[in-house]
SEDRENSE-118496 format. One record per residue (C-alpha): x, y, z; residue number from 1. Coordinates in pm, 1 decimal. Layout:
        c1        c2        c3  resi
         X         Y         Z   NUM
...
This chain:
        c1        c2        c3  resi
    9892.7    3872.1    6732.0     1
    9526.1    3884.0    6692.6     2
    9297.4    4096.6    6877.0     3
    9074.2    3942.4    7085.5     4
    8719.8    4141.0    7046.6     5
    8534.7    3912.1    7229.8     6
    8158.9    3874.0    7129.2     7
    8159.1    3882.3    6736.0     8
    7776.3    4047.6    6771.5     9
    7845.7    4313.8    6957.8    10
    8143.2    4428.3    6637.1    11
    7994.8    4670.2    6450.3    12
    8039.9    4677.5    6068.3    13
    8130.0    4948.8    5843.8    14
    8240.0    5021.3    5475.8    15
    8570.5    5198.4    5440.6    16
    8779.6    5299.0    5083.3    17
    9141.7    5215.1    5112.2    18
    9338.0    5360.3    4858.2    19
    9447.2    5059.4    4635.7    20
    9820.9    5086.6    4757.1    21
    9707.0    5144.2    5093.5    22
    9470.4    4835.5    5111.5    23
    9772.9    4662.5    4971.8    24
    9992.0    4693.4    5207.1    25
    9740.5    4646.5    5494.9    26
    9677.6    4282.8    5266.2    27
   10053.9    4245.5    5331.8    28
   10112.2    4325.5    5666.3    29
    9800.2    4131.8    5771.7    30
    9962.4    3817.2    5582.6    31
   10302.1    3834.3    5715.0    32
   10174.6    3939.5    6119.1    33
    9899.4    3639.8    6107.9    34
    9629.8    3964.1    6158.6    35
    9305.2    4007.1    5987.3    36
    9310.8    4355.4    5799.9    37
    9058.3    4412.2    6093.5    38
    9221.1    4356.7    6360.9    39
    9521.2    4627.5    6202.5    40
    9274.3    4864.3    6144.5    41
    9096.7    4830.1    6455.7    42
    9443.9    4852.0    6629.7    43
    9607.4    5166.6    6388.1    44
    9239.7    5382.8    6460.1    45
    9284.4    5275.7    6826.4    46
    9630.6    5412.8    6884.6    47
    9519.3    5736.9    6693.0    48
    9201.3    5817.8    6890.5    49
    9455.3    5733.3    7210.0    50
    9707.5    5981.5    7068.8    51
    9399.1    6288.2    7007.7    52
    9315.7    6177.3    7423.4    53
    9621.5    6247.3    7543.4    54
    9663.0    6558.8    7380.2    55
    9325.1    6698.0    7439.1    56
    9431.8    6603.0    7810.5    57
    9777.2    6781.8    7785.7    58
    9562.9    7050.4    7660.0    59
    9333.1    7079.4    7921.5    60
    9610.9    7063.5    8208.4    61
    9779.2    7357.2    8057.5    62
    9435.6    7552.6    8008.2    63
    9483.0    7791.0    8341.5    64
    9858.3    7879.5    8165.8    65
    9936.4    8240.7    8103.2    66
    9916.8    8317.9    7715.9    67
   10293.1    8435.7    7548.2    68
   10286.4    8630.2    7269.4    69
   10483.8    8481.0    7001.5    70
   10723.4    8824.5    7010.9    71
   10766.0    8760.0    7351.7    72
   10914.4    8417.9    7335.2    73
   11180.3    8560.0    7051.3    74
   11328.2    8829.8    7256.4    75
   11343.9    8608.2    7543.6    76
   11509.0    8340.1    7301.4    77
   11742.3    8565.0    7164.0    78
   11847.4    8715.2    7524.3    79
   11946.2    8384.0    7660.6    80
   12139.8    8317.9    7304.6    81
   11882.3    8027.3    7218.1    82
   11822.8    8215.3    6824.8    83
């Protein structure tokens, strides 16, 4: 599957370092999924930055959440026989 990016001038281009067994399995998997190293790249940094939004949003819903001290949670652990 190759990712469709549509206008090739508005890509932007940028130098990254792989390190050499890193860049060869990206080599690899592009060769045997019919992908340009870009468009796995593109895709892998995609899925991260998703990941970090969600988060930050699960984060952010929970914000008005009482605080629990970490003792707290123990006892209450250990009284329902959880520890």
């Amino acid at each position: 599957m190759t990712l469709d990016f549509g206008d090739m001038s508005s890509l932007k281009r940028a130098t990254v370092y792989f390190d050499p067994d890193l860049h060869t399995a990206l080599r690899v998997k592009a060769a045997a999924t019919d992908q340009s190293l870009s468009d796995i790249v593109n895709a892998a940094v995609r899925l991260r930055l998703e990941e970090d939004a969600d988060d930050l949003g699960a984060f952010d819903s929970r914000k008005h959440e009482p605080n629990l001290a970490f003792e707290d949670v123990l006892k209450d652990l250990r009284r329902r026989g959880k520890l």
